[in-house]
FIDOTI-671175 format. One record per residue (C-alpha): residue number from 1; residue in three letters; x, y, z. Coordinates in steps of 0.001 Angstrom, whole numbers, padded with zeros to 6 digits. Example, Ala and Ser with C-alpha at 12.3 -4.5 7.8 and 13.67 -1.06 7.14 Angstrom:
% FIDOTI-671175
NODE	pos	code	px	py	pz
NODE	1	ala	012300	-004500	007800
NODE	2	ser	013670	-001060	007140
***
This chain:
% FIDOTI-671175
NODE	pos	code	px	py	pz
NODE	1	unk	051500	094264	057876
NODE	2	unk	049723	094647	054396
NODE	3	unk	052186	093507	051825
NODE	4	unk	051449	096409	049155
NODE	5	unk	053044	094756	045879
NODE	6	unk	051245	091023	044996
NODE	7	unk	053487	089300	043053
NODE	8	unk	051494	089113	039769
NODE	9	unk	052076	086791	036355
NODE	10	unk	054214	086850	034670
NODE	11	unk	056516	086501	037327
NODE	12	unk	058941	084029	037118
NODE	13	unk	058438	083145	041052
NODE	14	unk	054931	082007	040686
NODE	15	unk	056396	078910	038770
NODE	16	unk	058720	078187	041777
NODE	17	unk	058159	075494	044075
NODE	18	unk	058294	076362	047769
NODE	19	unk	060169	074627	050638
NODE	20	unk	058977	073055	053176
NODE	21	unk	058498	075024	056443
NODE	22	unk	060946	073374	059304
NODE	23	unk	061484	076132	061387
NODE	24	unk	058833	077055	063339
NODE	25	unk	059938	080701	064897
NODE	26	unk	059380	084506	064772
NODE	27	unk	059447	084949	061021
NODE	28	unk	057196	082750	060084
NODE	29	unk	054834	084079	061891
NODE	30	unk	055310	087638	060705
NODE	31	unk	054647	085675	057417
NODE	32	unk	051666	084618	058310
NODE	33	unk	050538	087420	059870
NODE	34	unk	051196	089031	056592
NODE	35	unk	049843	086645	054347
NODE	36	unk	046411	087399	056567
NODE	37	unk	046242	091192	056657
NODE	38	unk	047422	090930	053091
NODE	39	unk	044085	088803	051891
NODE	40	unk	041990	090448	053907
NODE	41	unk	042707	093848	052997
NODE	42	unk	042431	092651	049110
NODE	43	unk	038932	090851	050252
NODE	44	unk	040451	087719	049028
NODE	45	unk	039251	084334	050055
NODE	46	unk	042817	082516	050107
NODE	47	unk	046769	083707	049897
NODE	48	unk	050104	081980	049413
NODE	49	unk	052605	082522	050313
NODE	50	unk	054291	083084	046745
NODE	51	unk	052145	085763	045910
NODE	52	unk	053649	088233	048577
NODE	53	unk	056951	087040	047214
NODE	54	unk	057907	084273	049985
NODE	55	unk	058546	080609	048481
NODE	56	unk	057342	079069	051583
NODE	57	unk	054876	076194	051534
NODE	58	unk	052387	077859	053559
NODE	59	unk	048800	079765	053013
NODE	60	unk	045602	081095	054638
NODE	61	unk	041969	081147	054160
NODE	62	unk	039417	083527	054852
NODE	63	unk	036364	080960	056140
NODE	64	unk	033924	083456	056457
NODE	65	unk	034343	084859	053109
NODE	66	unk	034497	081184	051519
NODE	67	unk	030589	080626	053695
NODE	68	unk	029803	084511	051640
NODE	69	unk	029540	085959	054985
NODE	70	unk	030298	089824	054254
NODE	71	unk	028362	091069	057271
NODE	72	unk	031422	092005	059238
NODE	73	unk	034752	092567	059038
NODE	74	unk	036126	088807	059919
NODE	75	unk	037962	087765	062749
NODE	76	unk	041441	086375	063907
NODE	77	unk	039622	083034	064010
NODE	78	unk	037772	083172	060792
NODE	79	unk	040734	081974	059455
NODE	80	unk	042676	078953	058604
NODE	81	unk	046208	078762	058340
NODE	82	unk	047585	075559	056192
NODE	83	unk	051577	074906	056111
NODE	84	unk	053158	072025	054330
NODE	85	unk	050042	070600	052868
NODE	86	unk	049467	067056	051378
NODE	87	unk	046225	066060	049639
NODE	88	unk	045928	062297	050396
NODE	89	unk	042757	061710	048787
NODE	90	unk	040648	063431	046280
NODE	91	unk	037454	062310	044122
NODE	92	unk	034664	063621	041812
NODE	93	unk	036712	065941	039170
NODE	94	unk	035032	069179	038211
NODE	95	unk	035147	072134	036479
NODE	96	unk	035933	075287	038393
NODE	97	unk	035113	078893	037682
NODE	98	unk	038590	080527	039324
NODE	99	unk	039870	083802	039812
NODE	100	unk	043092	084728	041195
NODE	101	unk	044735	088066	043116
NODE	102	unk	048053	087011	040235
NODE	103	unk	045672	087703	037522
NODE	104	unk	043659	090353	038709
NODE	105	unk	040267	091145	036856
NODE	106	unk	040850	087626	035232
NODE	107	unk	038912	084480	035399
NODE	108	unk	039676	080394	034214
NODE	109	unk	037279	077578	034089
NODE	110	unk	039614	074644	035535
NODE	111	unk	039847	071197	036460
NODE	112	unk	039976	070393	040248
NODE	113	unk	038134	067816	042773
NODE	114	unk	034913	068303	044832
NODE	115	unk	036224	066224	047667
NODE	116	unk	039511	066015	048920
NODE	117	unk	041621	065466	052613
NODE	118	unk	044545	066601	053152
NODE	119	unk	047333	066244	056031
NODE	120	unk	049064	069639	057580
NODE	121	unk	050380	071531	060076
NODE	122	unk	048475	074798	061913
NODE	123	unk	051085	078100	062806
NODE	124	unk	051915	076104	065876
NODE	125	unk	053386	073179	064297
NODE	126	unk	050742	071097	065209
NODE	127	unk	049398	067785	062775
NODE	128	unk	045757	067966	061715
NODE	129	unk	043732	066242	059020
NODE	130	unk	040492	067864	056650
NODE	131	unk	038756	066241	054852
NODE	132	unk	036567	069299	053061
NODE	133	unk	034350	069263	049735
NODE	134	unk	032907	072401	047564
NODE	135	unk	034068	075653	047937
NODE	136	unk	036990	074822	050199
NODE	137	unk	038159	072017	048571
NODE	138	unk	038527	074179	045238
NODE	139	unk	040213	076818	047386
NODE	140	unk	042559	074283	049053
NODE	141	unk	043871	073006	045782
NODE	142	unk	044155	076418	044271
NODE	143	unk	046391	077335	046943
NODE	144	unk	048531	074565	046886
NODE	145	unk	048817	074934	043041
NODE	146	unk	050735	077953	044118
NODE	147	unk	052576	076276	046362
NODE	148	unk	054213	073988	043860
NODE	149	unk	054673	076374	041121
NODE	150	unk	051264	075830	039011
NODE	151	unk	049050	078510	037986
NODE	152	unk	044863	078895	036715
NODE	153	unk	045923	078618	033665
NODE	154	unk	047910	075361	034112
NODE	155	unk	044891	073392	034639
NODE	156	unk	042060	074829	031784
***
């Protein structure tokens, strides 16, 4: 289900900091299955779950769209779900060129890491480990920005 309001700033809620995700059932996958027709329908590269108005520390990305693959309409496995992310290691600070679906039709050049790894669980409550660089890596830390409360314009 498309959610058809985004939470955009000012809203206080962006500056909340999710919970974790314990529970593992039915409505979190609703979420998630929201959160994904939600950024695909916006053409969006990444979602969290704050910005549909759920302080959940979970998100998805679009990997097609991060590659610039617009050729087709992307898949069910073009995309990676994250929930209860940690970065354990990140290197090589940059500046970042960032727009968000919060602050629509705005952009911020901001401070974030080319390489980074990270520890997390998929939908199915499973343990994995990334260790990405470039475009993901700046899309991985955007996301969990939102996750603990911290916005674009936090980090000019």
């Amino acid at each position: 289900m498309v959610v058809k309001s985004l939470v955009e700033y000012p809203n206080p809620l962006l500056r909340e900091v999710s919970r974790k995700v314990d529970i593992f059932d039915s409505d979190l996958q609703v979420l998630i299955n929201n959160l994904i027709d939600t950024m695909l329908a916006e053409d969006s590269m990444g979602l969290a779950a704050p910005q549909i108005g759920e302080l959940k520390r979970v998100f998805v990305l679009n990997k097609k769209r991060i590659a610039g693959d617009k050729s087709q309409k992307s898949q069910q496995t073009d995309i990676l779900c994250i929930v209860n992310p940690e970065i354990s290691f990140q290197e090589n600070p940059i500046d970042s060129s960032e727009g968000c679906l919060s602050f629509p039709g705005r952009r911020e050049t901001v401070k974030r890491f080319s390489n980074i790894k990270i520890q997390a669980l998929n939908r199915e409550n499973q343990s994995f480990m990334l260790s990405v660089d470039g475009m993901l890596s700046i899309l991985i830390q955007h996301e969990i920005d939102h996750l603990n409360g911290i916005l674009l314009i936090d980090r000019k």
